[in-house]
N, C-alpha and C positions, 0 to 999 in steps of 0.2 A: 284330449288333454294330456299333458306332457308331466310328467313329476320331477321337481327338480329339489332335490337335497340339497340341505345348506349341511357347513362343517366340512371336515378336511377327508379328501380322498387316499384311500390310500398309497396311490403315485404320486400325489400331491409331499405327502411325510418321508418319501423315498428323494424324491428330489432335493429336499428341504436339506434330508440326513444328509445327501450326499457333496451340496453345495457347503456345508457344516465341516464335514470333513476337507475338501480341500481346502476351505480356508485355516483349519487347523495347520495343513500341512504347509501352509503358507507362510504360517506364519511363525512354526519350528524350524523352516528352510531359512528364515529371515537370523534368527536367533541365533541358530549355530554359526551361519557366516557370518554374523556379527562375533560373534566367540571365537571363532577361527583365526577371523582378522586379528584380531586383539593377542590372540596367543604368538602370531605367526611377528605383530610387532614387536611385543615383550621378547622374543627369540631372537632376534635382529638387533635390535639393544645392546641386548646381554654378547650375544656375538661381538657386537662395535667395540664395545667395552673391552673384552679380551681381548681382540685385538690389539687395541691401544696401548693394554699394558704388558699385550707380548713383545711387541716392537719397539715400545721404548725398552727396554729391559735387555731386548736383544741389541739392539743396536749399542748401547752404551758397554753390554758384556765382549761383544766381538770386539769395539775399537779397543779396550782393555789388553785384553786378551791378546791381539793382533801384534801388539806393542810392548808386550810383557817383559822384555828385557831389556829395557831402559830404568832410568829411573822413575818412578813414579810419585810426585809429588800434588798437594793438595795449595793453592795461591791465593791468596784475596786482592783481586784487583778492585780496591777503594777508589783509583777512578773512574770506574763505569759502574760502580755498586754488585760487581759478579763473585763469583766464586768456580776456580776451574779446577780440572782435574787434569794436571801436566804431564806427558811422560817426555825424559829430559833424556837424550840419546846424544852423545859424548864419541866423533870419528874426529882422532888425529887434532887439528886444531880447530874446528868448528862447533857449537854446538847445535842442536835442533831441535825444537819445541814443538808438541802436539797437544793442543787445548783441548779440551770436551767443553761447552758452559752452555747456561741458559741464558738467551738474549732477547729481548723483545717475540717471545713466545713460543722461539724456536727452541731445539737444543741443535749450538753450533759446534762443528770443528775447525782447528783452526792449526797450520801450518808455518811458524817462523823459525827462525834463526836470531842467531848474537845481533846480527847488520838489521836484520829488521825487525822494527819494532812491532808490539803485538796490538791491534786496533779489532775489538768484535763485530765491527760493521763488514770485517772482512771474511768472516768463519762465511765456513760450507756449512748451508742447514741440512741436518740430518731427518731430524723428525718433529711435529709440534710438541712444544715442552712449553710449562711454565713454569714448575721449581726444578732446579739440580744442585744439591747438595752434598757433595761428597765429604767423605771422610777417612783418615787411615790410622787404625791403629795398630802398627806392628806392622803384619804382611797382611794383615785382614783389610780390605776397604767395603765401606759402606756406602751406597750412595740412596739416597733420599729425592724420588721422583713425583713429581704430580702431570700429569698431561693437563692439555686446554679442557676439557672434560670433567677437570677434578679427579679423575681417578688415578689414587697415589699406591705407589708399590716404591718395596726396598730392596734395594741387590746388593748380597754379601757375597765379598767373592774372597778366595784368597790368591796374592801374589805370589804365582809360582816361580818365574825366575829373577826378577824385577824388583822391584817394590821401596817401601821407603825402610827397612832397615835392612843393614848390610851385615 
């Protein structure tokens, strides 16, 4: 006759433990690369984000910048509802116009002369914009940006050799 015990062997509570533990550690493995991913999005984001209002910020400081001695005037063209920021360059008997503005989502620039007239459907897009707002007081100018993103920044520059008072 054979004896056989009921209740739990003790290789029996070893396996148990031990099947216990990997699924613990299963399920901390699950957890953290859910928390990894998440950090690793918000980080990318926040990256996009800078980016966006490094490049608008830059872009509009360089073409500034670039053009600094000419004249620099602020325009409201009421009829396309814009508002530019012109620098007015004056050779012998010609004049010539460099727009900055925001246009259907863009921020354009824009290349005319006396002979031709100024149309935005024809600017170079620079970068996504949705507001540009400039303004000049003195040699200071401000401009007032928003990107497609909503994320708005202000750039105060001052007119070094240019600008709107002489």
């Amino acid at each position: 006759m054979s004896r056989k015990s009921f209740g739990n062997t003790p290789k029996t509570i070893q396996n148990v433990f031990v099947l216990l533990l990997l699924s613990l550690f299963a399920c901390l493995s699950t957890f953290l690369v859910t928390i990894g991913a998440q950090l690793y999005r918000n980080s990318v984001d926040s990256a996009e984000m800078n980016n966006t209002t490094r490049i608008m910020t830059a872009v509009v400081r360089s073409a500034i910048w670039g053009e600094d001695g000419g004249d620099i005037i602020v325009e409201h063209m009421d009829d396309w509802g814009i508002t530019t920021l012109t620098v007015v360059e004056k050779y012998e008997d010609e004049t010539n116009y460099k727009r900055l503005f925001a246009y259907e989502g863009s921020l354009l620039e824009s290349y005319t002369d006396d002979e031709l007239g100024f149309d935005p459907k024809y600017g170079e897009p620079l970068c996504d914009l949705k507001v540009f707002e400039p303004e000049i007081n003195g040699k200071t100018l401000t401009v007032h940006l928003q990107a497609s993103d909503d994320t708005e920044s202000t750039i105060r520059m001052t007119l070094r050799a240019g600008g709107a008072d002489k």
